[in-house]
Structure formats: structure tokens, C-alpha cells
N, C-alpha and C positions, 0 to 999 in steps of 0.2 A: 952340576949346577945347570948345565941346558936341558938336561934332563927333567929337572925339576922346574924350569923353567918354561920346556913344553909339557910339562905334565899341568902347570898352573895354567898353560893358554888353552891346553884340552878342557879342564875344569871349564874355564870360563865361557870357553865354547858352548861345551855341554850347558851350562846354566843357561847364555842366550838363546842356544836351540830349544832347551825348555819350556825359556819366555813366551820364545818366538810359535811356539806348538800350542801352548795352552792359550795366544792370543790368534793364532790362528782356528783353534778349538771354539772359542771364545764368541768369533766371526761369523763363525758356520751355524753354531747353533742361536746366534742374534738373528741370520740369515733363515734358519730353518723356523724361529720365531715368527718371524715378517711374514710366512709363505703360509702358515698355519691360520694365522692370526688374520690373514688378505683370504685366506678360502672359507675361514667362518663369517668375516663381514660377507665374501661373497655369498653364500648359502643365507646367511641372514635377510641380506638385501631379495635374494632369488625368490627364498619363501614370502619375505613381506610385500613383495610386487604379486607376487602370484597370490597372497589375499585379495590384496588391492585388484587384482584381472575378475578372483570371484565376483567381489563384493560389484565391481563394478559390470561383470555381466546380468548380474542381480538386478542391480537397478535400471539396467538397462531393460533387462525384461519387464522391472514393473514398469516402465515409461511407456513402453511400448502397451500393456495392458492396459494402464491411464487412459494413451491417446484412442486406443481402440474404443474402450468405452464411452471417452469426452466423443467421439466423432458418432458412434450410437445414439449419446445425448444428444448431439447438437443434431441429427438426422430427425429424432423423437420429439424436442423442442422445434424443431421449424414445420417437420409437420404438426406436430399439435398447433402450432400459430399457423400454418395457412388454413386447418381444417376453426378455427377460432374466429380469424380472419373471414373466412367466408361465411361460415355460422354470423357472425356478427352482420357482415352484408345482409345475408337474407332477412336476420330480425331487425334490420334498418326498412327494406324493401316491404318487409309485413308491416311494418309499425305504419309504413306513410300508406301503406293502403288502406291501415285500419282507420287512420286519421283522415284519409279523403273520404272513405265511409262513413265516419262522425262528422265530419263539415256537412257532407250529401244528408246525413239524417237531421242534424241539426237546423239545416235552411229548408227541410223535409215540417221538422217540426213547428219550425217560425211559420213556416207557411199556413202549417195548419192552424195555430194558433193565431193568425190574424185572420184567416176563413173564419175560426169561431167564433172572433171578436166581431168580425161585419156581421154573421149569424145573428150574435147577440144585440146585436143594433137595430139591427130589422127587426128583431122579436121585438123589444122594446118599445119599435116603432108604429108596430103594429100592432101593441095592447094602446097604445096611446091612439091610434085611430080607432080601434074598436071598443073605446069606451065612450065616443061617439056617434058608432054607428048607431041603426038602428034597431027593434027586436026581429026583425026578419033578418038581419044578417047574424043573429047570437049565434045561431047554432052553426052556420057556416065558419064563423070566427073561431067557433068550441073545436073545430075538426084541423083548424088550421096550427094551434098552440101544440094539439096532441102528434102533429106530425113535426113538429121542427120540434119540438123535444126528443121524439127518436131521433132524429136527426142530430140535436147534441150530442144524446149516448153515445151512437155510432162514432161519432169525433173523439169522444171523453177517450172512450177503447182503445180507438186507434191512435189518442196521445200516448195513455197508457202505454201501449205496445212498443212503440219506437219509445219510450222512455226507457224502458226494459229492455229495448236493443243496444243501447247507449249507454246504460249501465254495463254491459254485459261485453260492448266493445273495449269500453272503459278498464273491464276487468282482464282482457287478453291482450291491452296493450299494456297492465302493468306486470302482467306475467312472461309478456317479451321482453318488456325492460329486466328482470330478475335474471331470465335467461341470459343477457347480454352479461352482465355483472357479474354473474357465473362466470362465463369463459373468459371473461376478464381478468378476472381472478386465476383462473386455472392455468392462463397463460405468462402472468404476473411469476406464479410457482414454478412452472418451467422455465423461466425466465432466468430466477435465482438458484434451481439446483445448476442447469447447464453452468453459471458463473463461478458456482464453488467448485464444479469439477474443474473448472481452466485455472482457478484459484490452485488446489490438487496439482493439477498438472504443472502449471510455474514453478511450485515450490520442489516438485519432483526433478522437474528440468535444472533447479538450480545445486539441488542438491547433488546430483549427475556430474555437472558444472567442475563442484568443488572437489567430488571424488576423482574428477579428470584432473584439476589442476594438481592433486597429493600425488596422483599416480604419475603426473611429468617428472613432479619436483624426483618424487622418488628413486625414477629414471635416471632424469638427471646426475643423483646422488650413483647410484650406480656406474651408471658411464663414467663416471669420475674415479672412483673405484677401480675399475676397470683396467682403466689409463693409468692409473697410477700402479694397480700391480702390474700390469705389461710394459711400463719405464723400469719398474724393480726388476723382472725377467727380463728384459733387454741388457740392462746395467751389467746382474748377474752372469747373463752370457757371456758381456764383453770380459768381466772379470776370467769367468772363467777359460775365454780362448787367452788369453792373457797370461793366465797361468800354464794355460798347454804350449804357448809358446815358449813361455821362459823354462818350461822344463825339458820340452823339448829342444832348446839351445843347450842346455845344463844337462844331457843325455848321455856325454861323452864320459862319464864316470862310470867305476867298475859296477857290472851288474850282480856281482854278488854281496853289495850291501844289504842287497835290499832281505837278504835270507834271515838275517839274527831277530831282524822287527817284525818279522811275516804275522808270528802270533799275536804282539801286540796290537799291531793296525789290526786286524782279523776284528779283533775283541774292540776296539775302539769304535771302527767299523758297523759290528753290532751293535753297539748301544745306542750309537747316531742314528743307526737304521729304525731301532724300536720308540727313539723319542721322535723320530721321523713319519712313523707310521699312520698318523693322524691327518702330517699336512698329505702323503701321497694319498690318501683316501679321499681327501678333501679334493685336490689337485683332479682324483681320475672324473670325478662327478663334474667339474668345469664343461662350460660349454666349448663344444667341437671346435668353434675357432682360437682358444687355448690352449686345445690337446698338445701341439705339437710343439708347446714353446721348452726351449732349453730345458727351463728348471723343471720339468717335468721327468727329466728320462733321471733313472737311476744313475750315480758313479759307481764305481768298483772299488775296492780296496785302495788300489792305486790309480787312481782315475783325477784329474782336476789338480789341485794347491797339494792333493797329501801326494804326488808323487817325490816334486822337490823336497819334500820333510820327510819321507822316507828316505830318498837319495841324502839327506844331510845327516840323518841319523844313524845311517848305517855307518856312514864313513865315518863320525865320530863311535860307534862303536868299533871298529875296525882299529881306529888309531887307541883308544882305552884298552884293547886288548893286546895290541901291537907293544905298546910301552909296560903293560904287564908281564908281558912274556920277556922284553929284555929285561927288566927287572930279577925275572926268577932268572935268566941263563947269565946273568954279567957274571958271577963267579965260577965257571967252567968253563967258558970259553976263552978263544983269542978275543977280546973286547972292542980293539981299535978300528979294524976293518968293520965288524960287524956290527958296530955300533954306529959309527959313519954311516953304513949303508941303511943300517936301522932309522937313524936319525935324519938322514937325507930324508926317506919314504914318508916317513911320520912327519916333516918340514911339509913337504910335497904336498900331503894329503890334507894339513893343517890349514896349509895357503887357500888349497882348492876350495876347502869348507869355509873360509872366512870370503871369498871370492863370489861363493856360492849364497852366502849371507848377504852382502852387498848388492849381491846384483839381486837379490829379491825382497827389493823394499816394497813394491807393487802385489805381493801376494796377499794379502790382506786386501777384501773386497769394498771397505770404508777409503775415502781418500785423508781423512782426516787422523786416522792412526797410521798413517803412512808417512805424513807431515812429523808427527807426534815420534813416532821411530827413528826416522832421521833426524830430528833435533832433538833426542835426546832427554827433552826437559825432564828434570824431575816428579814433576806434578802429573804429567800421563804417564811415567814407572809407576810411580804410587795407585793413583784409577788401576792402573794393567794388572796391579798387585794383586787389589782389592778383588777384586773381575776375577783373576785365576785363581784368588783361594773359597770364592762364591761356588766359582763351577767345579772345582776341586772339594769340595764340600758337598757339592749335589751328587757328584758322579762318587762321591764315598757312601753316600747314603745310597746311590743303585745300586753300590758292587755290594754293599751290608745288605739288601733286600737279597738279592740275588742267593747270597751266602748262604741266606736264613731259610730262601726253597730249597737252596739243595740239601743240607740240612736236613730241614722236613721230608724233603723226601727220601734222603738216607734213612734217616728213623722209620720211616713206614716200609721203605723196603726192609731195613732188621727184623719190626714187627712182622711182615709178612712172613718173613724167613725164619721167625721165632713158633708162629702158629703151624708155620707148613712141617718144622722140626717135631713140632708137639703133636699134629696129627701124627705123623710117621711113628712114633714112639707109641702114642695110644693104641695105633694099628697092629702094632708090633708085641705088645703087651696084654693085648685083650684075644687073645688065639687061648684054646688048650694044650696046643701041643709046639713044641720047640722048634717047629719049621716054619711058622708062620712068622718066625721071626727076619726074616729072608723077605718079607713082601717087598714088591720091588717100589720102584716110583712114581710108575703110569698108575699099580692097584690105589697107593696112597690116593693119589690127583681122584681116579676114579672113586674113593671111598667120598672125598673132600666134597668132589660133585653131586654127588646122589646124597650127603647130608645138605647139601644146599638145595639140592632139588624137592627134599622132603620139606625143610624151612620154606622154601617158593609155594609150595602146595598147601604148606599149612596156612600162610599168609594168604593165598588165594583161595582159599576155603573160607576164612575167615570177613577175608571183603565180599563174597559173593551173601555169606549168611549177612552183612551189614548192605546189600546189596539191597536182599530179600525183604529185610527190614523196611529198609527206607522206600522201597515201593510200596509194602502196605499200607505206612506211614501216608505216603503220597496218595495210595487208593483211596484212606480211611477221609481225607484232609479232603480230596475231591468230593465224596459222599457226603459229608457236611456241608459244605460249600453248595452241592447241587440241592440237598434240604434247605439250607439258608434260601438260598436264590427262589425256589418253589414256595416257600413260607412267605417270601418278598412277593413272591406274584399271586396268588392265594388272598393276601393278608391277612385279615383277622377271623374272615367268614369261617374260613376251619376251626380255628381255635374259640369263637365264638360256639359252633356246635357241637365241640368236645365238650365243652364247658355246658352246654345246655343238656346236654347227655348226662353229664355227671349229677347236675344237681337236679334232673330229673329223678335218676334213681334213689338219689341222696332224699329228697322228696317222699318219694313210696318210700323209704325205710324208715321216715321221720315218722310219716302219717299212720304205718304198722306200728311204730312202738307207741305212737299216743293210741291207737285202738287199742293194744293189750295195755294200757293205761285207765282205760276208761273201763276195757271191760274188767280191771281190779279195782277199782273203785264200786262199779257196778254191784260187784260182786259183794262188796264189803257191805255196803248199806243194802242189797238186797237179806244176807245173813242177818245184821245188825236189826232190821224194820221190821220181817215177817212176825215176830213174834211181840214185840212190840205194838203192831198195826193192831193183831189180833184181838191180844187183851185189851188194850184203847176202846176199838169197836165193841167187844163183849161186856165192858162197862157203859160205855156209853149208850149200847141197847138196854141195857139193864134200869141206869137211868130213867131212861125214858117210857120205861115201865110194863115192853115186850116181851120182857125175860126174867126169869126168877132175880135173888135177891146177889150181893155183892157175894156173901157168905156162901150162898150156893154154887154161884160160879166160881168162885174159889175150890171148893171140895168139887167143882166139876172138871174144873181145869187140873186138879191135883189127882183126880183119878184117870184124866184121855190125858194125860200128860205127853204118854207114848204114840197118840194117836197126833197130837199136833208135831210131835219132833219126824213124825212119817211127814205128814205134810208137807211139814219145812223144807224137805228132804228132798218132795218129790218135785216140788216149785222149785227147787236149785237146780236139780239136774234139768228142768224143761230150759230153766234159764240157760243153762252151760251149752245146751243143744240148739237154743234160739243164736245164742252170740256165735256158737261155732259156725252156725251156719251162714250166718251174717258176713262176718269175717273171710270164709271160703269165698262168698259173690263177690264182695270188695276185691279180695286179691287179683280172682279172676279176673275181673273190670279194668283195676288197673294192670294187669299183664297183658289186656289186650289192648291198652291204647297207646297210639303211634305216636303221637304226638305232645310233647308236654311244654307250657310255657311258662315259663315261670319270670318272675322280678320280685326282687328283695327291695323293703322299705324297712323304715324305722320306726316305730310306735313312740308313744312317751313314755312305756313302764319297760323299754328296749327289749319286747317281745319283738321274734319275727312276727308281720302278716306273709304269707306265700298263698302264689296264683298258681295254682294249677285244674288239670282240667278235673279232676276229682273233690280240689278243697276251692271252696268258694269263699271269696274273701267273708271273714267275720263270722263264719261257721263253726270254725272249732279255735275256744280261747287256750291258748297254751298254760301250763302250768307252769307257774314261778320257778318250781324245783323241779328236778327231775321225777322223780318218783311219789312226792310225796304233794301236798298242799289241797287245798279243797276243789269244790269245780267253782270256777270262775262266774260271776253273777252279772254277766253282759245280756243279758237277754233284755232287761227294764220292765220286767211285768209286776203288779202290785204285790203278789208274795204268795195267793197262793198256790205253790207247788208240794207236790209229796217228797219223800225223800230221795227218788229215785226219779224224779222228774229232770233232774240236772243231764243226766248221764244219755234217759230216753232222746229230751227236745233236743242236746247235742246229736244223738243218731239221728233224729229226725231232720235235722236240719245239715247234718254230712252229705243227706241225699236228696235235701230237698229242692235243687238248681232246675230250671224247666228245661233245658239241655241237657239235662244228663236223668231224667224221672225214667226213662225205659231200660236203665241199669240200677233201679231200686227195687225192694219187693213191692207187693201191692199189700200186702197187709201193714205196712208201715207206713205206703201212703196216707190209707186211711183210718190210721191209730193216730190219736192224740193224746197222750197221760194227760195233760192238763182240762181238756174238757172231758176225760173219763173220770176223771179224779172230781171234778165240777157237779156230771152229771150223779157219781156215786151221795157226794155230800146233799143236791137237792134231792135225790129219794130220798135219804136219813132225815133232811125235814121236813118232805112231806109226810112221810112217819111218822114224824114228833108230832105235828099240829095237827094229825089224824085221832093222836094218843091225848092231846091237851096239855103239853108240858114244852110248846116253843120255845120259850123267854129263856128257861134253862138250861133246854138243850142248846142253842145259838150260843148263850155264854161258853158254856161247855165245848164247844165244838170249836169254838174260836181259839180258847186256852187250850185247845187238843192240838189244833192247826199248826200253831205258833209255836208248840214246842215240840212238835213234830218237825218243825223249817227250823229249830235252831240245832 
């Protein structure tokens, strides 16, 4: 029964040293909380002051650039106001001398003006005495009017003149006045920039102002910070000498409790270390006169509050194993002594730990869970409950992480250990002969290398070919970009004379196939008319009564038959050889000219016109179709033309520009079908009215004409 009854005090022990560990646990990491939590506001504070140091060397520098400048202004405004200032003296000092000049000319010209007027009075005076005199004095009187008339002249002038200087001073003192008004002005505007810079500058000052007073308060806020983690490190220290005392009082227990829990703390240790890690990084970045406070130096294992809970833990391990072992021996042995003495020790040890308990209500670094421990109350058990199965719940979720790396990393060492078995086996299997099966482990590793060293090379083969790439890429992307740029600087003038180039040639190719156009056309009514023209004419001489009868010309015509198909013949080929040769100067012409201008318009029947230096506008009218349609009837002449008149005046007039006549032949200058054709029809009537059949041949010749042009 006492057995069981310190088997029930050891329990309960055990469970308050539980309590007492997980709210000691509880403590440290509320503690390690505060210290993390106090070096990121620090660091936050650090950094936003040191914005706040930028921003306000910033402006400090623009103030300073401000006043530099304001003080250039104001150096530039007061000399421009005294050089103003004195400008303005001087055109005061000219003005009043201009104006003592005009007073001086003005009492200059009263003067003289009342000399003219006495003048005038004596003249006056003296036609009134001289219309009295007698005739011996006329003539002497005639000499005396003629000299005080010059005499006015000369005055008249000489008002003149000074009237004309008066104007003229007149006009230099209103061009000083202008000048005044000017620098007035000018002075006026210096006036008002200097005041917006000081305006600048105030508002710069104040803004200065206000970025000083963020960066006190901010201070401020820090310093307080400060202080407050250095009372927390203060506090903490005291707690902690506190605990070295009481465990160094509480020393005198066996040292080898401390052995059963070694690996626990170890591991406990650890994990407080790794959730620790953050504030000592925090902590080592503090400035130099925080380096050295308490909570900065690492504890040890057993270092601080975990020494006493290591000392109390062990001993209650010590007495749970103590009571198990008499348990397994009460039935072999002598009981009563050894029980006694079992039971004394385990009394002993019990006491010491409930002793050990008592006297360390102070371990815990809150005063207020200390209060709460000692009285017992129910309401901070339940909090303390809550609290150890919170951290008991987080510290199950790190040993479950923990679990799950090592875990993972047993699986990959397996896998390792699965591939490195499978190379060995491949190695071992891929021989021809039975001794290769014997490779050793270095060969394997070596084989394993040199397949990785081929995978390395093929990979690095493969980036250098994407390498290769992406620089042409790069080279290709540069060479457009330096075309772009060139085409930007260039702009259109290039592309303007590419384009004039092209539809230059475009041009000569157009104006070739309308030649070989015309000369099929040519062609065709030159075949179609010869023989037509013939018989026409052979009638119409016949008519008019030079030549035998219809009938005979018939049986004439039906006997040289062959002699006009020669003809025909021989006129076709002179033709083929006249256009050929046409055609060759043309091309030449245009293969030798440098320069072509052209510009596109729009017609109303949406023909092109084209300018060039070969086609002169309105010279040659295009054909509706391509190949086929009549020649165009632009010329406006009354109608009559031959049939082959169309095809000629268009050659004639391809070449007929007084710029370009010394690249035409000279026999086409001076050919004209129309008056060849003019001059052939007046022979034929002067013929006729030589013959005495006019009347008829005209009709005749008219219905010949007309339906020759239709």
C-alpha cells in the first residue's frame, strides 16, 4: 500500500513536472517570440529611418541646389536692377537735356518769330509810306521790298529748320521714354522670377521641415523600441541569473540524473535552436551597443531554467525505475530490509523533488504565472492546459516534418542504392566472357562516371549548338535593327529613288510594247490599204478620164495581178526595215538616258498619262485593251487623214518634243502624212480641172476619202 502510494506521488509528480516543463517550454518560446518579434520591428524601424536619412539627404541636396540658384538669381536680378537703375538715370539725364534743347530752340523760335513779325510791320509800314512817296523814290522803294523779301526767305528757312529740329528732338525724347519702359519692364520680370524662386525655395524649406519632423518622430519611435527591448533583456537577464542561482543552490543532487534525459534535452535543445535561429540572426545584426546584452549569448543544453528540469527529471526518472525494479525483485528476495531501505531512498528522493518543486516557483520568467502557480486556481490550470496542448500540437507537426525528410531521404538513398545495384548488374551482364562478372566497385562507379560524363557533354554540346543559335539570332535581330535605324535616318529619299528606278524601267517596257503595238496595227492597215489605195486611185484616174476604161483596167489589173502582189510585197518589207530601224534608235535613246521622271495622274476614261523624258505628255493615247482596239482619235483635226495616218502623226509626235529633236531621225522630222497625203489629193485635182471633170471628181474623191477614214 505505501508502495503504491508512492508509486501514485511519483505519478503525480511526474505529471507536475510535465506541467511544469511544457509551461516552462511555453515561457522560452513566448520569450524567444518577443526577441524575434523586438529585432524585426528593430530592422524595420533601421530600414525606415535609413529611407527617411536617404530621402532627407535628397532634399537636403535639392535645397541646397534651390538656394544656389535663388542666390545666382538674386546676384542676376540686382544686377540687372542696378545696370536698369542706371540705364534709367542716364535716359532721365538725356531726356532733360533734350528738353533744355527744346525750351533753348523753342525761345530760339519765338524769337525769331517775333523778329518776323516786327519784319512784317515795317514792310507794311513801309508800302504805306511808299504809296506816298514820290516817283523819284519808286525805283528806290522797288529795290527795298525785293531785299526784305529775301530777308523773310532766309527767316521762313530758318523757322523751318529749328522746326525740323524740334520734331526730331521731339522724336528722341519719345524713343528714350520707350527705352525707359523697356527696362522697366525687364526689371519688373526679374523682379517676379527671383520671387517664384524664393516662393521654390520656401516650399522646399518646408518640406525639409516636415521630413525632419517624420524622421524625430520616427526616432523617437525607435528609441522607445529600444528601451523597451533593453528592459526585456535586462528583465531576462535578471530572470535568468535567478535561475542560476536557484539551481545552483539546488546543485547538491546526484549527478547522474542528469544521464537518462541527455538525448531528450539534446533534441529539445535542437528544435528551440532551429525556431531560434531567426531571432539570433536578427539579434547578431543589432547595433554594437546591444551586442553584448545577455540574451544574445547562446545557452547550452543545460545552461539557464533547463538545468533545475533536467535535475528534477532525472530524479524522477531515477525513482520510476527505482520502484520498478523493486517491483520485479519483491518475490526473490528477503523483502523487509530491502524494501525499507528501497522505500526510505525513494522517500528521500521524493521529498528532495517536491522540495525542488517548491522552492522553484520563480523559474518561470512571467511574474504573473508565478502568482498563478502558487495559487493554484483553476482558471490558469485550464490557460496552461490550453498553452501545452497548442505547443504540443506545433512541436508534433515539427517532429511529423522532420519524420517525413528523413523519410524522403531514406527513399532516395534506397533509390540511389537501387540504381547503383542496377548499374553493377548491367556491368556485370553486358561482358562476353564469365570474368567480367567479377568487376569490382571502383570499375562500376568509373563506368557510372564516364556515362555521366557522356550525358554532361551531350548536354553541353547541345547548349552550345542553342548557344550558336541564339547569337545568329542575336546577330540577325542586330542587322535589322541597324537597317531600320539607317532607313530612319535615310527616310524616304531612298526608297523614293528605288521606286523612281523601277517605274522608270517599268516605263521603257510599257512604251516597247505600245511600239510593238503600233507597229501591229501599222502593219495591219498598211497590208489591209495597199491594195485597196491602188485600185481606188486606178479608178479614180480612170474616172477622170487619164486612163483607159473600168473594163480595161479590170482585165489590166487581172493580168499584172502578180505584178502588184510583188509590189505589195516589196512596200512591206521597206516598211518592216523602216520600223525596225525606228525601233533600234528608240531603244538606244532610251538605254542611254540617265535620268527619268516620271508622275502618275488620272484621266477620266482612267487611262495612265506618264511623264517621262522620252513620252511627252498627250503624245501617245493608250489603247483601251491591251492588244486590240483602234488608234485613239485625240488629235482634233477635221478628218482628213489616210489610213495609216493614225500610226504615222503618233510616231511623229513620239519624237516631236524640241528637247529631245537631236535623238529623232531627220527624215521624220521633215515628213508629214497629212500634208503628203493633202499635197498628193491637190495634184489629182489639179488633174481633174486640167481634164474638165472637177465637179465629179471632188464628189468622187470626197466618197473615196470618207470611206477610206471609216
Amino acid at each position: 500500500a505505501e508502495v503504491s502510494q508512492k508509486a501514485v506521488e511519483v505519478d503525480v509528480l511526474n505529471d507536475e513536472l510535465t506541467e511544469e516543463r511544457k509551461r516552462s517550454r511555453d515561457l522560452q518560446w513566448t520569450v524567444e517570440k518577443e526577441r524575434c518579434q523586438s529585432g524585426r520591428d528593430k530592422e524595420s524601424k533601421r530600414e525606415e529611418l535609413e529611407d527617411l536619412q536617404l530621402a532627407l539627404d535628397e532634399q537636403k541636396g535639392h535645397v541646397d541646389r534651390l538656394t544656389q540658384s535663388l542666390q545666382q538669381e538674386q546676384q542676376a536680378s540686382s544686377q540687372l536692377s542696378q545696370q536698369a537703375e542706371e540705364d534709367r538715370l542716364g535716359l532721365q539725364r538725356r531726356l532733360q537735356e533734350v528738353q533744355v534743347q527744346l525750351e533753348t530752340e523753342r525761345a530760339k523760335a519765338l524769337e525769331m518769330s517775333s523778329a518776323l513779325g516786327r519784319e512784317r510791320e515795317l514792310r507794311t509800314g513801309v508800302f504805306s509810306d511808299g504809296a506816298h512817296s514820290n516817283e523819284e523814290s519808286a525805283h528806290e522803294d522797288g529795290r527795298e521790298p525785293e531785299a526784305e523779301g529775301s530777308l523773310l526767305e532766309r527767316l521762313q528757312t530758318e523757322l523751318d529748320d529749328k522746326h525740323t529740329q524740334v520734331v526730331h528732338l521731339l522724336g528722341q525724347v519719345e524713343a528714350h521714354r520707350l527705352e525707359v519702359v523697356r527696362k522697366e519692364e525687364e526689371l519688373t520680370l526679374a523682379n517676379l522670377k527671383s520671387r517664384r524662386d524664393q516662393d521654390g525655395l520656401q516650399e522646399a524649406r518646408a518640406h525639409l521641415e516636415s521630413l525632419m519632423v517624420q524622421m524625430s518622430e520616427v526616432q523617437q519611435q525607435l528609441d522607445g523600441e529600444l528601451e523597451k527591448r533593453k528592459s526585456l533583456e535586462e528583465e531576462k537577464g535578471r530572470l535568468e541569473e535567478r535561475l542560476h542561482q536557484l539551481g545552483a543552490r539546488k546543485g547538491s543532487g546526484p549527478q547522474s540524473a542528469v544521464g537518462p534525459s541527455e538525448h531528450n534535452d539534446r533534441t529539445k535543445d535542437w528544435v528551440l535552436q532551429q525556431k531560434s535561429g531567426d531571432a539570433q540572426s536578427a539579434s547578431t545584426s543589432a547595433p554594437p551597443q546591444m551586442e553584448g546584452s545577455p540574451a544574445d549569448l547562446p545557452g547550452g543544453p543545460h545552461h539557464g531554467p533547463w538545468r533545475t528540469v533536467d535535475r528534477i527529471v532525472g530524479k524522477l526518472h531515477l525513482v520510476s525505475s527505482k520502484i520498478r525494479s523493486m517491483a520485479s525483485k519483491a518475490l526473490g528476495r528477503s523483502t523487509a530490509e530491502v524494501d525499507s531501505e528501497e522505500l526510505s531512498w525513494v522517500q528521500s528522493s521524493v521529498d528532495e523533488v517536491i522540495g525542488m518543486l517548491q522552492q522553484s516557483p520563480g523559474l518561470p520568467s512571467i511574474s504573473e504565472s508565478v502568482s498563478l502557480l502558487a495559487g493554484g486556481s483553476s482558471s490558469s490550470s485550464n490557460n496552461l492546459t490550453e498553452r501545452l496542448l497548442r505547443q504540443n500540437a506545433e512541436l508534433t507537426g515539427f517532429v511529423s516534418r522532420l519524420t517525413e525528410e528523413k523519410n524522403d531521404l531514406r527513399n532516395h538513398t534506397l533509390r540511389l542504392e537501387e540504381e547503383l545495384r542496377r548499374y553493377r548488374q548491367a556491368g556485370a551482364g553486358s561482358g562476353d566472357y564469365p570474368s567480367r562478372r567479377g568487376v569490382s566497385k571502383a570499375d562500376s562507379a568509373g563506368m557510372l562516371l564516364s556515362k555521366e560524363r557522356e550525358a554532361w557533354t551531350q548536354e553541353k554540346l547541345h547548349l552550345e549548338k542553342a548557344l550558336h543559335l541564339s547569337q545568329s539570332q542575336v546577330a540577325r535581330l542586330r542587322g535589322e535593327i541597324r537597317s531600320d535605324t539607317l532607313r530612319e535616318i535615310t527616310g524616304p529619299e531612298a526608297d523614293n529613288s528605288a521606286l523612281k528606278r523601277m517605274y522608270g524601267k517599268y516605263l521603257r517596257a510599257e512604251s516597247f510594247r505600245k511600239a510593238l503595238i503600233y507597229q501591229k496595227k501599222y502593219l495591219l492597215l498598211l497590208l489591209g490599204g495597199f491594195q485597196e489605195c491602188e485600185e481606188a486611185t486606178l479608178s479614180l484616174l480612170s474616172r477622170m478620164g487619164g486612163r483607159p476604161s473600168l473594163s480595161s483596167l479590170e482585165s489590166f489589173s487581172q493580168r499584172h495581178r502578180g505584178l502588184t502582189r510583188f509590189r505589195s510585197a516589196v512596200r512591206v518589207s521597206i516598211a518592216l526595215s523602216r520600223m525596225r530601224f525606228l525601233v533600234k534608235r528608240w531603244h538606244k535613246a532610251t538605254g542611254m538616258s540617265s535620268t527619268v521622271s516620271c508622275s502618275i495622274s488620272k484621266n477620266g476614261t482612267g487611262s495612265d498619262v506618264r511623264h517621262s523624258a522620252y513620252l511627252h505628255p498627250g503624245s501617245v493615247d493608250v489603247y483601251r485593251d491591251g492588244g486590240g482596239g483602234g488608234v485613239s482619235s485625240s488629235r482634233g483635226r477635221s478628218g482628213r487623214e489616210s489610213p495609216r495616218s493614225g500610226v504615222s502623226s503618233s510616231h511623229h509626235r513620239f519624237h516631236m518634243a524640241a528637247d529631245h529633236g537631236a535623238l529623232t531621225c531627220s527624215h521624220l522630222q521633215s515628213y508629214d502624212p497629212d500634208r503628203a497625203l493633202t499635197d498628193y489629193i491637190s495634184r489629182l485635182e489639179a488633174l481633174q480641172r486640167r481634164l474638165g471633170s472637177v465637179t465629179s471628181g471632188a464628189s468622187s474623191y470626197t466618197q473615196l476619202h470618207f470611206g477610206l477614214r471609216r
